[in-house]
C-alpha positions, 0 to 999 in steps of 0.5 A: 441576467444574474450569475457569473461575471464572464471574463476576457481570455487576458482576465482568466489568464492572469487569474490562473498566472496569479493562482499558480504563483501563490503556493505552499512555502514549504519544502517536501522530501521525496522518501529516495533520498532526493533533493527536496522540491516546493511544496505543490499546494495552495496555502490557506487563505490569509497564511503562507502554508498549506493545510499540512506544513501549517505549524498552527495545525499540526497537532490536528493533521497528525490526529487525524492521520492517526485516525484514519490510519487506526480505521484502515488497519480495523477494516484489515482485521485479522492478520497473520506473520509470513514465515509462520505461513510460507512453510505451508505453501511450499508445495505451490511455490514450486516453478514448472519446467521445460521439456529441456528441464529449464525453468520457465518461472520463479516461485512467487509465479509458481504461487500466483499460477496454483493460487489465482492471486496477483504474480506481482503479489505473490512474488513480493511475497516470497521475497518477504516484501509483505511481512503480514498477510491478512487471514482472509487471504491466508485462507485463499492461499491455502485452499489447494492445499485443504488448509486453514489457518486454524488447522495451521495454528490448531497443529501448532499447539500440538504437543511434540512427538519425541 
């Protein structure tokens, strides 16, 4: 019988002992400004370091990440700046009231409830978390409101009454 060799309970556990001790040498930050912690990866076979801390490797990690950054904002396309769109949806930013006359929601649920988006997407919006906002979902945002991007930025160009 030809295959994989079985191995003792005492020989997997050293084994899984032995692959656990051996990781990267490297250091990571975490971005909140806590105390940098080892790096959790395997290194590469016959090196000290993982794939992304090996120095000889840098320029080819740091190219590829460029790259698939550059094809993510591709498959975003075209986009649009918030405050040249918040103007427009003002009017569905506005919170319902209670009988009362307290109010039961903030205006990124105000959006999300008029709009049918996400309230935690549309409440980062309002509070301009999302500088830029795709014109796809620009366009979903003003649909109660029988706007477009184009009428926006078609009204924009027009000339000023005086």
């Amino acid at each position: 019988m030809t295959g994989r060799k079985l191995r003792s309970p005492r020989e997997a556990t050293l084994l899984a002992r032995e692959r656990s001790e051996r990781r990267c040498k490297a250091t990571v930050n975490k971005g909140d400004g806590t105390r940098p912690y080892p790096c959790r990866h395997l290194p590469l076979k016959g090196g000290e370091f993982c794939l992304h801390h090996e120095p000889e490797r840098r320029a080819e990690v740091l190219r590829r990440a460029r790259r698939i950054a550059a094809m993510a904002k591709d498959r975003r396309g075209p986009t649009i700046e918030w405050p040249e769109l918040e103007p427009h949806l003002r009017p569905l930013m506005v919170p319902r009231a209670d009988r009362f006359g307290r109010q039961l929601e903030k205006a990124g649920g105000a959006l999300a409830r008029t709009t049918g988006f996400d309230p935690g997407y549309c409440s980062r919006l309002v509070r301009g978390k999302c500088p830029r906002v795709t014109v796809e979902t620009a366009n979903r945002l003003l649909a109660p409101l029988a706007l477009s991007v184009e009428l926006i930025r078609e009204e924009a160009s027009w000339p000023k009454a005086a």
